[in-house]
TINU-559328 format. One line per 5 residues: number of its first residue (from 1); their letters; for each residue x, y, z of N, C-alpha, C, CB. Coordinates in steps of 0.2 Angstrom, whole numbers, padded with zeros to 4 digits. Atoms other than C-alpha are relative to their C-alpha. Last residue first. Glycine has a CB too. Layout:
NUM	A	X:Y:Z:X:Y:Z:X:Y:Z:X:Y:Z | ...;
***
This chain:
293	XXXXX	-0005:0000:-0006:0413:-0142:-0017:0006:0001:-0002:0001:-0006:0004 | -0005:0005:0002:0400:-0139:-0031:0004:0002:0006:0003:-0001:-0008 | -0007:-0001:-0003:0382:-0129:-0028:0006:-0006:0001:-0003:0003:0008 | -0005:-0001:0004:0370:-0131:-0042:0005:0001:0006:-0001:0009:-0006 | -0001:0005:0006:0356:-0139:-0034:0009:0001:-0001:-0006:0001:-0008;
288	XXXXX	-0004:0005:-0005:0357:-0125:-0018:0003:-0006:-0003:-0006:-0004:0006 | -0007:-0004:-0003:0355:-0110:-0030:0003:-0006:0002:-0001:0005:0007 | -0004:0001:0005:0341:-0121:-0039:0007:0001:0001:-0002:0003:-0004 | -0002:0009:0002:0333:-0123:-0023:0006:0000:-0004:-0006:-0003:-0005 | -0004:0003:-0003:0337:-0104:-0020:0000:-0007:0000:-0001:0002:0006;
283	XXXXX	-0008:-0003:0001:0327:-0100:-0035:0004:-0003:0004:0000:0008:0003 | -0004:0005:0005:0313:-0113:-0029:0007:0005:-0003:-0006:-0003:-0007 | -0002:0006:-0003:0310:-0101:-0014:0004:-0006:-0004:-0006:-0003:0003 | -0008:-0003:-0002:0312:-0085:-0024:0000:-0007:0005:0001:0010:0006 | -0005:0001:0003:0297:-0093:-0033:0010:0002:0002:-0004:0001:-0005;
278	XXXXX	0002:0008:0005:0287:-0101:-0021:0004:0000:-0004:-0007:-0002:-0005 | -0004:0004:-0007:0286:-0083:-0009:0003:-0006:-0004:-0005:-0002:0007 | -0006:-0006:0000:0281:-0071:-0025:0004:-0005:0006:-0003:0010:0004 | -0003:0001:0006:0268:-0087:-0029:0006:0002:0001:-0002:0004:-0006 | -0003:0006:0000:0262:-0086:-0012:0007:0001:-0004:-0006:-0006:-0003;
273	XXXXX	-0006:-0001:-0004:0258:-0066:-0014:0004:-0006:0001:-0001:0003:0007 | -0004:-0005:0005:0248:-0069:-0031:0007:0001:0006:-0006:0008:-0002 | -0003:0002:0005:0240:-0084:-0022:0005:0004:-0003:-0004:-0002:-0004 | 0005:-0001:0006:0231:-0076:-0007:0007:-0003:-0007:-0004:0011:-0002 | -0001:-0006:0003:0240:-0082:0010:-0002:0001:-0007:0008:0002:0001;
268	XXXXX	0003:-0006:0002:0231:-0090:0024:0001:0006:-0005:-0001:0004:0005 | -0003:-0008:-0006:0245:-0101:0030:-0005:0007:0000:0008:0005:-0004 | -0002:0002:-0006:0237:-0116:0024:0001:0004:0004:0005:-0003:-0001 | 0007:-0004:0000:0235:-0107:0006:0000:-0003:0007:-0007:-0002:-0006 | 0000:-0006:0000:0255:-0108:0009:-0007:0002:-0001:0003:0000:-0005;
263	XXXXX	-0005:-0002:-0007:0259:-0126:0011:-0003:0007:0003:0009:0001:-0003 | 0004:0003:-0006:0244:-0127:-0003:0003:0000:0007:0000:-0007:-0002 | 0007:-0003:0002:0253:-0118:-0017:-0003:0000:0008:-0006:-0005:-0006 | -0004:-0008:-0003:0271:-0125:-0012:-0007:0002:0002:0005:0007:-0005 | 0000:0002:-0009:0259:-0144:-0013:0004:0008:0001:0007:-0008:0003;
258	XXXXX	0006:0003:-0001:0252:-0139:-0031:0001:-0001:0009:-0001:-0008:-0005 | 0002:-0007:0001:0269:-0131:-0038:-0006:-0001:0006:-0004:0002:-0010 | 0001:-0002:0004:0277:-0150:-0031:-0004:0008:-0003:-0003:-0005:0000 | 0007:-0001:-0002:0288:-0155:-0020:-0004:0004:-0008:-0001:0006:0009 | 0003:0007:0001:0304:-0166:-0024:-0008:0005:0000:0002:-0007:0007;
253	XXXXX	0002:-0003:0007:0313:-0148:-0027:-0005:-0006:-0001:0007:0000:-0005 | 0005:-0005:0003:0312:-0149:-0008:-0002:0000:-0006:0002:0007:0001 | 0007:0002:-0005:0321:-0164:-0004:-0004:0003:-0003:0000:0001:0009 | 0003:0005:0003:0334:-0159:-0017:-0005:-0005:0001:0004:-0002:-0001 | 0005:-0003:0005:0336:-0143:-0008:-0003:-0005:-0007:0004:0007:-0003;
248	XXXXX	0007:-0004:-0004:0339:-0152:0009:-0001:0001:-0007:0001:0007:0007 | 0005:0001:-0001:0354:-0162:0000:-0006:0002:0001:0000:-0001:0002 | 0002:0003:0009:0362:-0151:-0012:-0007:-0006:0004:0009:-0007:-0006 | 0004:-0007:0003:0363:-0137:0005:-0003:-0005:-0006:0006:0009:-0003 | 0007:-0001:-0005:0372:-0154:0017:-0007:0006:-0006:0004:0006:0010;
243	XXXXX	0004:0007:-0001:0382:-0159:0001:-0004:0001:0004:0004:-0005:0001 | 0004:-0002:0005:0388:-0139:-0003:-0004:-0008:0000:0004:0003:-0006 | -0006:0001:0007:0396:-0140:0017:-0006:0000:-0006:0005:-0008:0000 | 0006:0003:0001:0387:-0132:0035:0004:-0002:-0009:-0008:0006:0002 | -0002:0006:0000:0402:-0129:0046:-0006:-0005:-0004:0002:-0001:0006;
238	XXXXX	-0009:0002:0003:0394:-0112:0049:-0001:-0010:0000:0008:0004:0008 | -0001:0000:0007:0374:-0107:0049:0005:-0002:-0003:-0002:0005:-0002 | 0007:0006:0004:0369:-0113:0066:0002:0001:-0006:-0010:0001:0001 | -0006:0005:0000:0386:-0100:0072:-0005:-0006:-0003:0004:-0003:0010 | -0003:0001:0009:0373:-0086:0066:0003:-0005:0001:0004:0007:-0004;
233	XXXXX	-0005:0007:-0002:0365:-0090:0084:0001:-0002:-0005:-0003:-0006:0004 | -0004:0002:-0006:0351:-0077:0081:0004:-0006:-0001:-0004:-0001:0006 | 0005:0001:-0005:0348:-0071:0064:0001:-0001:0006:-0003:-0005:-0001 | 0000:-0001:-0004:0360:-0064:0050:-0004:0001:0008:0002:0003:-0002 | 0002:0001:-0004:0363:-0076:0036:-0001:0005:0008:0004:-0004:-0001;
228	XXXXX	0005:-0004:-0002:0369:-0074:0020:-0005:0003:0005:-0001:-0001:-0001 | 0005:-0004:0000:0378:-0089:0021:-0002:0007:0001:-0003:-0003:0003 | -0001:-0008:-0002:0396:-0094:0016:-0006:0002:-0001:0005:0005:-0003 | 0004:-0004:0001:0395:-0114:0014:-0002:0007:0002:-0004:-0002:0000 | 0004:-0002:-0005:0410:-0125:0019:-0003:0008:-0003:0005:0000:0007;
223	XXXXX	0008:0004:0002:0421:-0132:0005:-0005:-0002:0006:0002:-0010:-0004 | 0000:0003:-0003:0436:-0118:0010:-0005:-0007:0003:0001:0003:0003 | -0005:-0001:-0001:0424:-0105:0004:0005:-0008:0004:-0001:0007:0005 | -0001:0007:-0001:0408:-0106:-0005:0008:0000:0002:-0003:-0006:-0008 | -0005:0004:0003:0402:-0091:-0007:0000:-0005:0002:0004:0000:0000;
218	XXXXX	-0003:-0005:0003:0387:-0077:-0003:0005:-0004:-0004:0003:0006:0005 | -0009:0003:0001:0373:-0090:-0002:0006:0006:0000:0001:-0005:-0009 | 0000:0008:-0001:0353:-0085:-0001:0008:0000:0005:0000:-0005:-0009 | -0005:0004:0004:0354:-0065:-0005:0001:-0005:0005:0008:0004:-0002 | -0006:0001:-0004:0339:-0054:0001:0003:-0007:-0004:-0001:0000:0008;
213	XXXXX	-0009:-0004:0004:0331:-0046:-0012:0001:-0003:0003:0006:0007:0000 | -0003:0000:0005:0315:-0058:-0012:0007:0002:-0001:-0003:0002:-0003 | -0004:0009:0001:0313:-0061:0005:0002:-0001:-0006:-0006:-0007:0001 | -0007:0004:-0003:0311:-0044:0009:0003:-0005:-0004:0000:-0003:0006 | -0004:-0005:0005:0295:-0040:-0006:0010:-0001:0003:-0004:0010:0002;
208	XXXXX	-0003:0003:0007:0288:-0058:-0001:0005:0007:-0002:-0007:-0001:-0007 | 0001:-0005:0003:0286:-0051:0019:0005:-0002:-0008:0004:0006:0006 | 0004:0002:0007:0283:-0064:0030:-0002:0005:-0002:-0007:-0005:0001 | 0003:0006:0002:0293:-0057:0045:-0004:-0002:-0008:-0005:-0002:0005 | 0005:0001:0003:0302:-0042:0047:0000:-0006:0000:-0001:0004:-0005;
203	XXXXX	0001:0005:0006:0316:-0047:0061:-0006:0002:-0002:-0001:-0007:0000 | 0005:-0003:0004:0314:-0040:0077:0001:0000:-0007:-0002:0007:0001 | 0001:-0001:-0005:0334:-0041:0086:-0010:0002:-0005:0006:0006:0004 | -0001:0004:-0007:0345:-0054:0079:-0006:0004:0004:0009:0000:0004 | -0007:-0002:-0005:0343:-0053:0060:-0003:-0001:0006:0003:0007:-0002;
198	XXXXX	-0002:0002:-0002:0334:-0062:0043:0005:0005:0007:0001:-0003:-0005 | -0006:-0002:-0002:0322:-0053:0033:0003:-0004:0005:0000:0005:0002 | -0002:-0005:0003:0306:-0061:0026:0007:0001:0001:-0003:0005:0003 | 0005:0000:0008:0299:-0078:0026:0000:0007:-0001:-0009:-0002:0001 | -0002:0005:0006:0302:-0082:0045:-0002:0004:-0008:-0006:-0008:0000;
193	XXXXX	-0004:-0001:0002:0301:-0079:0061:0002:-0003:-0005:0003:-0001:0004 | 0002:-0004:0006:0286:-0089:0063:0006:0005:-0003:-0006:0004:0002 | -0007:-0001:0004:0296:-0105:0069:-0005:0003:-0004:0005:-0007:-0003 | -0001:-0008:-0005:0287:-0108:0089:0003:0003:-0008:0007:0001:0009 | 0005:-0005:0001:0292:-0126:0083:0001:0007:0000:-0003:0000:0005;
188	XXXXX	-0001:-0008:0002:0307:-0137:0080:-0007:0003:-0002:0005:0001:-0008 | 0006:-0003:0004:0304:-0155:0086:0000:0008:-0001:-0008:-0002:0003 | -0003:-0006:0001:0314:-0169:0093:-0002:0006:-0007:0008:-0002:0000 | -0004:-0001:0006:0302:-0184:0094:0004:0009:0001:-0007:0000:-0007 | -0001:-0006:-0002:0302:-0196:0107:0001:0004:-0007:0006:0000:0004;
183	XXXXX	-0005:-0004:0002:0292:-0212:0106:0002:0005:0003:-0002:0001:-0005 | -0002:-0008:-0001:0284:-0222:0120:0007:0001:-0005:0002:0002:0010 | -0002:0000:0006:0283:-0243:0115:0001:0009:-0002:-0005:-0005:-0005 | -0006:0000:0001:0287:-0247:0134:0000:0001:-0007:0004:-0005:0001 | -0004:-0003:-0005:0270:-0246:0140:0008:0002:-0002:-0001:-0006:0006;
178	XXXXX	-0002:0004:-0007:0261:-0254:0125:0005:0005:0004:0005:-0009:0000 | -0009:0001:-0004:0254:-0241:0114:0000:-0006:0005:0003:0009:0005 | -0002:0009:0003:0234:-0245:0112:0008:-0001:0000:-0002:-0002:-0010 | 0008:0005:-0004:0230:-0226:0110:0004:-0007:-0003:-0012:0001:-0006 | 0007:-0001:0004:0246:-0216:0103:-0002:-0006:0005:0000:-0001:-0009;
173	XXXXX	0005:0005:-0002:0262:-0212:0115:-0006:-0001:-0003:-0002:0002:0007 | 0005:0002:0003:0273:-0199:0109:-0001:-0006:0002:0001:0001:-0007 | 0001:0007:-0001:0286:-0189:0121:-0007:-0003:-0005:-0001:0000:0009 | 0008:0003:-0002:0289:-0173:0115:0000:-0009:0000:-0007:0003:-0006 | 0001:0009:-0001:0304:-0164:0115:-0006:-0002:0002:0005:-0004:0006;
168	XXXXX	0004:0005:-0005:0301:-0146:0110:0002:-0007:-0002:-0009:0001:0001 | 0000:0005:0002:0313:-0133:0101:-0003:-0002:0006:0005:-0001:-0002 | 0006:0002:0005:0307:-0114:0104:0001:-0008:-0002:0001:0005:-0008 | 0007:0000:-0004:0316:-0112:0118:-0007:-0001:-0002:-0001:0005:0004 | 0000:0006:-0003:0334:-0118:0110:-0009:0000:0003:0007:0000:0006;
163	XXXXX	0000:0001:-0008:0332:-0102:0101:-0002:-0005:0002:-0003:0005:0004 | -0001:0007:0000:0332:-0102:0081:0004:-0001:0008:0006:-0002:-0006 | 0001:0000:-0007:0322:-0085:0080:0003:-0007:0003:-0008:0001:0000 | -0004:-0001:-0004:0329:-0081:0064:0000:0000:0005:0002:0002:-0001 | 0002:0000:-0006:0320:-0093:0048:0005:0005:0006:-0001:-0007:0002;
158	XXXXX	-0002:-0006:-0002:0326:-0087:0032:-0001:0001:0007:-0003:0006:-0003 | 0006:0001:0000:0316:-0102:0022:0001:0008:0004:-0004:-0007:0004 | 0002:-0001:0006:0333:-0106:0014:-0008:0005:0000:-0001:-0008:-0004 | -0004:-0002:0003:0343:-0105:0030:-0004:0001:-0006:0006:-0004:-0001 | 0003:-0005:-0004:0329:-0114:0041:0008:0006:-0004:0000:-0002:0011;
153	XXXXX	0007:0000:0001:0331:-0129:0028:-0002:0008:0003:-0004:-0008:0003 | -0001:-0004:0007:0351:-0127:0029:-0009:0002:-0001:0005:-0006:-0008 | -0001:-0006:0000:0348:-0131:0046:0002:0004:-0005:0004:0001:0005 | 0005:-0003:-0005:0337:-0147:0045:0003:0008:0000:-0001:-0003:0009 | 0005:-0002:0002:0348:-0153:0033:-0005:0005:-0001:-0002:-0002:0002;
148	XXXXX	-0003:-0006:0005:0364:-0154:0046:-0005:0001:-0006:0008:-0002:-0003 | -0001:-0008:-0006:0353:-0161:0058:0001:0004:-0006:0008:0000:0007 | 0007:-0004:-0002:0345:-0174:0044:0002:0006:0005:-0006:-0006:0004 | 0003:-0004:0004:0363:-0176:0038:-0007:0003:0002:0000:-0003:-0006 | 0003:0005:0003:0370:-0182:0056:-0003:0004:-0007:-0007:-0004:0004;
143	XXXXX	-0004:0002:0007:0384:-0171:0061:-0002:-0004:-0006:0006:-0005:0003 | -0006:-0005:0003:0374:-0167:0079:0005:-0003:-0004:0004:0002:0006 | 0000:-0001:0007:0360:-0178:0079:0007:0007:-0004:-0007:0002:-0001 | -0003:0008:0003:0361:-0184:0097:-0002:0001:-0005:-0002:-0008:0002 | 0006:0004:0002:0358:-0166:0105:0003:-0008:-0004:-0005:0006:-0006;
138	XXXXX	-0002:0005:-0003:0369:-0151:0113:-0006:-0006:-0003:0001:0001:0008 | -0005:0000:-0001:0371:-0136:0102:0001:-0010:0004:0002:0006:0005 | -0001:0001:0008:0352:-0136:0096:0009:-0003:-0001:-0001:0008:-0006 | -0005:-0004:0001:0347:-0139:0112:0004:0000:-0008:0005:-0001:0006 | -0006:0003:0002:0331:-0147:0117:0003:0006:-0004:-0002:-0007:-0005;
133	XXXXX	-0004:0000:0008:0315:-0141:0125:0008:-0003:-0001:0001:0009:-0003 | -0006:-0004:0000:0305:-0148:0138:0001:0001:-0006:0006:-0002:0003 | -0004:0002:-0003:0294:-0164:0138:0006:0006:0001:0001:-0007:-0001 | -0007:-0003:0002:0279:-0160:0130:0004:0002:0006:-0001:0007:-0003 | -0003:-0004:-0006:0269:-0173:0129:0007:0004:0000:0000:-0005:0006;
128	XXXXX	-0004:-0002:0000:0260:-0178:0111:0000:0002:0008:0000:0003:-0004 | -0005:0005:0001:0246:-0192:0111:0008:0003:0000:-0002:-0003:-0008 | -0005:0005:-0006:0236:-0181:0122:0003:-0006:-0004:-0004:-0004:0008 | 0000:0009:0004:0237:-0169:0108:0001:-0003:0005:0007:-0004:-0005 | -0003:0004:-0006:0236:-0150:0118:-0003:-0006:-0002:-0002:0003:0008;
123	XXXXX	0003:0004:-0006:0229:-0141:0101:0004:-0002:0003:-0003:-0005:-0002 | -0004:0008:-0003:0240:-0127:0091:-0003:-0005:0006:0008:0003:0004 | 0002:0005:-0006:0231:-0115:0082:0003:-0004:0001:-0006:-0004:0000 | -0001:0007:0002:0238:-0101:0071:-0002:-0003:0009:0009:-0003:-0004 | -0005:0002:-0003:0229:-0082:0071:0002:-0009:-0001:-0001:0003:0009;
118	XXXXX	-0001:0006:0003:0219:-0071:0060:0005:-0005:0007:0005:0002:-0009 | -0003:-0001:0007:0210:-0057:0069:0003:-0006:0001:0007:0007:-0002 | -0005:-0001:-0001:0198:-0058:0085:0003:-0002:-0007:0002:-0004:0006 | -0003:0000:0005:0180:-0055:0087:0007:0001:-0003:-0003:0003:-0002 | 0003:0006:0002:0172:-0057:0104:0005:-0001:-0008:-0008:0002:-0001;
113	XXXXX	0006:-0001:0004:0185:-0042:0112:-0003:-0006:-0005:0002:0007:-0005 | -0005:-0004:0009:0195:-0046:0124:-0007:-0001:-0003:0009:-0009:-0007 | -0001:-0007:0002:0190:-0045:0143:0000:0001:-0006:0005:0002:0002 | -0009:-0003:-0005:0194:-0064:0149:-0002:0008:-0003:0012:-0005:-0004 | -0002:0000:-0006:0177:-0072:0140:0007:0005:0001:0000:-0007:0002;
108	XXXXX	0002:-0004:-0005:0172:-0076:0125:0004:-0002:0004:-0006:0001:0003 | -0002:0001:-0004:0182:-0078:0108:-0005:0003:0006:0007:0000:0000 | 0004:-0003:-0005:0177:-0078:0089:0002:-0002:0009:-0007:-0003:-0003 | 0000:0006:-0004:0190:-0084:0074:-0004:0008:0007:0009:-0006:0001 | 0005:-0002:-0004:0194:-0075:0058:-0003:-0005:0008:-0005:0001:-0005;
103	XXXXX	-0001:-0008:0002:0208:-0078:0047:-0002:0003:0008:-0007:0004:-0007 | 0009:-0004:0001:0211:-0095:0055:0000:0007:-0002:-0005:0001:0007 | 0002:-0007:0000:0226:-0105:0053:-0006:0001:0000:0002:0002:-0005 | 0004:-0003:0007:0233:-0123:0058:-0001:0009:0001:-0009:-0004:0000 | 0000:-0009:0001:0245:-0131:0068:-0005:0000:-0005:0008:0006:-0002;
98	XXXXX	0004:-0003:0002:0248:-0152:0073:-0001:0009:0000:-0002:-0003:0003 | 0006:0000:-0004:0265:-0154:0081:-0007:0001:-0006:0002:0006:0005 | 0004:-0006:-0001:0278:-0158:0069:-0006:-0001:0003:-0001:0004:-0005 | 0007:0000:-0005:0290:-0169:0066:-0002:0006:0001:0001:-0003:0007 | -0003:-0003:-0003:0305:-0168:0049:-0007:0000:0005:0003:0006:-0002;
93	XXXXX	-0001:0005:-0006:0303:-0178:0035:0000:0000:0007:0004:-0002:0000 | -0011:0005:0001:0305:-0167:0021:-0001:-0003:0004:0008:0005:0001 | 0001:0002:0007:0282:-0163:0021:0006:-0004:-0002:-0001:0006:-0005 | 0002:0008:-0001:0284:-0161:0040:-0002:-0002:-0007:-0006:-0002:0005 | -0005:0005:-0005:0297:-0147:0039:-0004:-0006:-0002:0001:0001:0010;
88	XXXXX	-0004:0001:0005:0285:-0138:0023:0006:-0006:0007:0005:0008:-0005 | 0003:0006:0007:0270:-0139:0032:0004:-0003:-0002:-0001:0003:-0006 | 0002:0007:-0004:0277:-0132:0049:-0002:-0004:-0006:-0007:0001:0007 | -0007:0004:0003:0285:-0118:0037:0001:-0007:0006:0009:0005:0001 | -0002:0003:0005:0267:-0113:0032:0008:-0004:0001:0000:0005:-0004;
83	XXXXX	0004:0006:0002:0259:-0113:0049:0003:-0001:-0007:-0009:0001:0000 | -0002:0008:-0004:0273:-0104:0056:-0003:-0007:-0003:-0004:0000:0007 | -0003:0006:0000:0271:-0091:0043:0003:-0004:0003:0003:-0001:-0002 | 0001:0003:0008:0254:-0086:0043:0005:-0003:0000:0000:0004:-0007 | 0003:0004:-0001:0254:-0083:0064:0000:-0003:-0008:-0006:0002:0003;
78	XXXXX	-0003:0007:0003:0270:-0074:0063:-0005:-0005:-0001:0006:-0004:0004 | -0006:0000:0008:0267:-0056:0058:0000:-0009:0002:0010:0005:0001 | -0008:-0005:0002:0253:-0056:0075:0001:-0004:-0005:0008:0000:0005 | 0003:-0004:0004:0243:-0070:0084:0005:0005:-0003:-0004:0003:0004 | -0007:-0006:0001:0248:-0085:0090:-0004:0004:-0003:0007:-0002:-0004;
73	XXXXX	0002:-0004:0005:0233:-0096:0099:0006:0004:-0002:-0005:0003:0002 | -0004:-0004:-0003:0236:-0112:0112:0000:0005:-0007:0009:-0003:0002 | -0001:-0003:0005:0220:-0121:0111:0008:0003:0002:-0006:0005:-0003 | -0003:-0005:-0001:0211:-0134:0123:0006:0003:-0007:0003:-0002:0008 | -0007:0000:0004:0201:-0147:0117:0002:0007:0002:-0001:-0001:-0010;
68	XXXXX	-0006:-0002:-0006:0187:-0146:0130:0005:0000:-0003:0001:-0005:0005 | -0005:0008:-0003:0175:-0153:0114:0004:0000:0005:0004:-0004:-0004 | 0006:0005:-0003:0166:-0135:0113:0000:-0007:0005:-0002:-0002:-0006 | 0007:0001:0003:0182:-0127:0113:-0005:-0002:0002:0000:-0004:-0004 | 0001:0006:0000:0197:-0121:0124:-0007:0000:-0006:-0002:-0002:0008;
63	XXXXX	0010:0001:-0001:0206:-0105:0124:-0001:-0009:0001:-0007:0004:-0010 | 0003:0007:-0002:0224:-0102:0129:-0006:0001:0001:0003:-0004:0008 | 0004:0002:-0006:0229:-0084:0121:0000:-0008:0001:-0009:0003:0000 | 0004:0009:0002:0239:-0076:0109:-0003:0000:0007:0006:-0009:-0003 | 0005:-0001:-0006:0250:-0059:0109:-0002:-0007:-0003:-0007:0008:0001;
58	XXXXX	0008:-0002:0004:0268:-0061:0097:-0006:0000:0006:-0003:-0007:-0007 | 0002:-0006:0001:0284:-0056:0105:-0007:0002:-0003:0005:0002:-0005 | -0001:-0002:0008:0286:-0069:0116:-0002:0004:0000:-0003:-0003:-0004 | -0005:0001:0001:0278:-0076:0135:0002:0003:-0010:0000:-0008:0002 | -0006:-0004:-0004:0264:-0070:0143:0006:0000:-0003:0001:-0002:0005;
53	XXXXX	-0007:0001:-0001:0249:-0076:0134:0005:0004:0000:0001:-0005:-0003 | -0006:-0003:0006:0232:-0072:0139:0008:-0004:0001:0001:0011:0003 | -0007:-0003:-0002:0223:-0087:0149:0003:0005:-0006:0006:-0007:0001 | -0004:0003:-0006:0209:-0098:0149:0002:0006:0002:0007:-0006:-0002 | -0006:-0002:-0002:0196:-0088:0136:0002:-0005:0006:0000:0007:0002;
48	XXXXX	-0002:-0003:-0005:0182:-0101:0127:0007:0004:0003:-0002:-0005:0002 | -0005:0001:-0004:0181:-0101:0108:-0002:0003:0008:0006:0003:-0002 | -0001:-0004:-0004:0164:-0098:0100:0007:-0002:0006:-0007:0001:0004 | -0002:0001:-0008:0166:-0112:0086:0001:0006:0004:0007:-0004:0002 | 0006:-0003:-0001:0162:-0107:0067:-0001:-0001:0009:-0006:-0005:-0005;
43	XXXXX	0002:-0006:0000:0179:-0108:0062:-0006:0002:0004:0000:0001:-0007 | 0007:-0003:0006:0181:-0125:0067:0000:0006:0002:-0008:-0003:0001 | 0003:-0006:-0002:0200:-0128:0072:-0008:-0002:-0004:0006:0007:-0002 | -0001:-0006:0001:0209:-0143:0062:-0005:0004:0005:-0001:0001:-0006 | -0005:-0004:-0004:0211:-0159:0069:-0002:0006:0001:0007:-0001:-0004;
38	XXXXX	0004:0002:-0005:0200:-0169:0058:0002:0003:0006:0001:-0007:0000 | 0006:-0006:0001:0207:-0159:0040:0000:0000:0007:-0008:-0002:-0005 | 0006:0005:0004:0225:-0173:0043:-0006:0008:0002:-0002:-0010:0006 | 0004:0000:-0005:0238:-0172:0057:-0006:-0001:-0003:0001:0006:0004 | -0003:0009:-0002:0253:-0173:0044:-0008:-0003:0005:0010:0001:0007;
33	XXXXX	-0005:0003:-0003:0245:-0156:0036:0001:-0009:0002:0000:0005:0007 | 0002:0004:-0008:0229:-0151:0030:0006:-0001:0004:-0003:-0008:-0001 | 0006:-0006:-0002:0235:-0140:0015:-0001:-0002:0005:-0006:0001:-0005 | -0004:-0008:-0003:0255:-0147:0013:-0009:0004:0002:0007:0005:-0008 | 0007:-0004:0000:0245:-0166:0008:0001:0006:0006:-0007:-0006:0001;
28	XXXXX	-0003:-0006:-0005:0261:-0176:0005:-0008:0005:0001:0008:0005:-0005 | 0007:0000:-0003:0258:-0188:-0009:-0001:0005:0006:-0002:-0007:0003 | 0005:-0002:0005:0274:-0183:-0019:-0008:0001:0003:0001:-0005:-0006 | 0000:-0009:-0003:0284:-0186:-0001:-0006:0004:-0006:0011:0005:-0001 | 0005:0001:0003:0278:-0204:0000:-0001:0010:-0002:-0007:-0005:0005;
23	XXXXX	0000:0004:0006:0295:-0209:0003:-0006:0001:-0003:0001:-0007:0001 | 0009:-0003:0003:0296:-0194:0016:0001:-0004:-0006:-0001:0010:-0003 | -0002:-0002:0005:0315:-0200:0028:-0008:0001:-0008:0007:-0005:-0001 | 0001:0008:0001:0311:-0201:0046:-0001:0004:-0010:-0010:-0005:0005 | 0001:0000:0007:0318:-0186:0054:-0003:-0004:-0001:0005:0000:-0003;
18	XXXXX	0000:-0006:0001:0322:-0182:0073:-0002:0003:-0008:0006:0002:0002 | 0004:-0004:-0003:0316:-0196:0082:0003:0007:-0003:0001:0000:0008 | 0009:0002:0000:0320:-0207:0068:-0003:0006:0002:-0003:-0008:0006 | 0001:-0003:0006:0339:-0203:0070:-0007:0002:-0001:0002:-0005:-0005 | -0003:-0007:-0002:0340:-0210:0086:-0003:0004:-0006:0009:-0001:0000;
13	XXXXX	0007:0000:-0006:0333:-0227:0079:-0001:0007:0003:0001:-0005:0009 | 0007:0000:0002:0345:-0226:0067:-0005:0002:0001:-0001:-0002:-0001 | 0003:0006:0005:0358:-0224:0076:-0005:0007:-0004:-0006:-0009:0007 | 0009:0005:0000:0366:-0210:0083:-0001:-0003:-0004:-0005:0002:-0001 | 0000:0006:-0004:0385:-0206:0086:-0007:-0001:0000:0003:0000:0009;
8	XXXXX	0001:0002:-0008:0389:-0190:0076:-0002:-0009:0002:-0010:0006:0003 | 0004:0005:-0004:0395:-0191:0059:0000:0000:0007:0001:-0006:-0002 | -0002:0008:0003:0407:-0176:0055:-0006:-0004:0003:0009:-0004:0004 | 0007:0003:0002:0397:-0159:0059:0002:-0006:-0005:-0006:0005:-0005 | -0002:0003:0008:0411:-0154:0071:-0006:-0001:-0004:0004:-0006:-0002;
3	XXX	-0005:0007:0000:0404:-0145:0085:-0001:0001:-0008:-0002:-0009:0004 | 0004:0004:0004:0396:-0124:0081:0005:-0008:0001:-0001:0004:-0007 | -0001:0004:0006:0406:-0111:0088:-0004:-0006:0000:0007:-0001:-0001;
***
């Protein structure tokens, strides 16, 4: 079961590291991300191979670039929508590592074949260190709205891989930092599980025709929200009330046709399928708007 989600015991400061609240959220630029064009992958780059990767359900690798910028690569159903619901977290306030998408992208070395299908990029920031993961159960935002938020947000979007091993603490240090001004941000990755069907064992992914039927909300019982919910660690979806769901979807409704669009060409996906995702997404907005205690 799930603690209480009365006010937990963190400041402000506390807080910070897991949210910071998007006053410029209309300016938001969901195509580049938080990280900006400068960041992004060049298409036209022969990646070097490191390493296949071992871990998960999706295949990827550790390459490196021209510049030594090393790469961690996802491949598979989730590589579109990580990079789109990494958009949307850090558009509501929420941290996020740098990610991007490539359809196409070229690799020598380790065996594979030169020419490799779409996948998302994740650079090694040395302004970000990653310091372990963090527990969704045990954490200094437990009761806070941005927690409780944050999990209606992975409720609306259908996310169901919500394993403690996908969340990373990172320590944040930028150039010129004094010694003692080391941030920490608490940071929900690895989050392609997403954007279709929701359950515990293989989950379709980024699939509009799913994500369409399936049912948001079932009731409102006991002024605690009866999701539609079957992912891992369904307990993330109890004790969640119609003021945590009015919040988060009143964050969202803040965005614009123009930024879903862009969250979403981001991801690599062609407009006509976006659209099919944009608008069962604002649906559930509206779901979330309208809900009374």
């Amino acid at each position: 079961m799930m603690r209480s989600t009365r006010p937990g015991p963190s400041t402000p400061a506390q807080s910070a590291e897991l949210w910071e609240a998007p006053d410029d959220l209309a300016d938001r630029n969901l195509f580049d991300g938080p990280w900006g064009k400068d960041l992004a992958p060049d298409p036209a780059t022969r990646f070097t191979f490191v390493s296949r990767k071992t871990v998960g359900v999706s295949p990827g690798f550790a390459v490196t670039d021209d510049n030594g910028t090393e790469w961690s690569v996802k491949q598979g159903p989730e590589a579109q929508a990580e990079v789109v619901m990494s958009r949307v977290l850090s558009a509501v306030g929420y941290h996020q590592p740098p990610v991007y998408y490539l359809s196409t992208w070229t690799i020598d070395g380790g065996g594979a074949a030169p020419q490799q299908a779409e996948a998302r990029f994740r650079p090694r920031h040395t302004v970000l260190k990653d310091e372990g993961a963090w527990s969704w159960h045990q954490n200094p935002f437990i009761g806070t709205q941005p927690y409780n938020g944050l999990r209606v947000l992975m409720m609306i979007l259908n996310e169901s891989d919500l394993k403690d091993s996908n969340n990373t603490l990172y320590g944040v240090k930028k150039p010129g930092d004094a010694p003692d001004a080391a941030q920490r941000w608490y940071v929900v990755r690895d989050i392609g599980t997403a954007l279709g069907e929701t359950g515990r064992l293989n989950p379709t992914r980024s699939d509009p025709a799913l994500f369409e039927q399936i049912r948001f909300i079932n009731r409102v019982k006991d002024g605690e929200v009866d999701f539609n919910y079957h992912g891992r660690h369904q307990e993330l979806a109890d004790h969640l009330t119609p003021a945590d769901v009015r919040w988060m979807c009143d964050l969202l409704a803040r965005l614009s046709m123009e930024q879903w669009r862009d969250a979403f060409r981001a991801g690599g996906y062609d407009i006509a399928t976006s659209d099919r995702f944009i608008t069962r997404i604002k649906a559930k907005i509206a779901e979330g708007q309208a809900l009374t205690s």
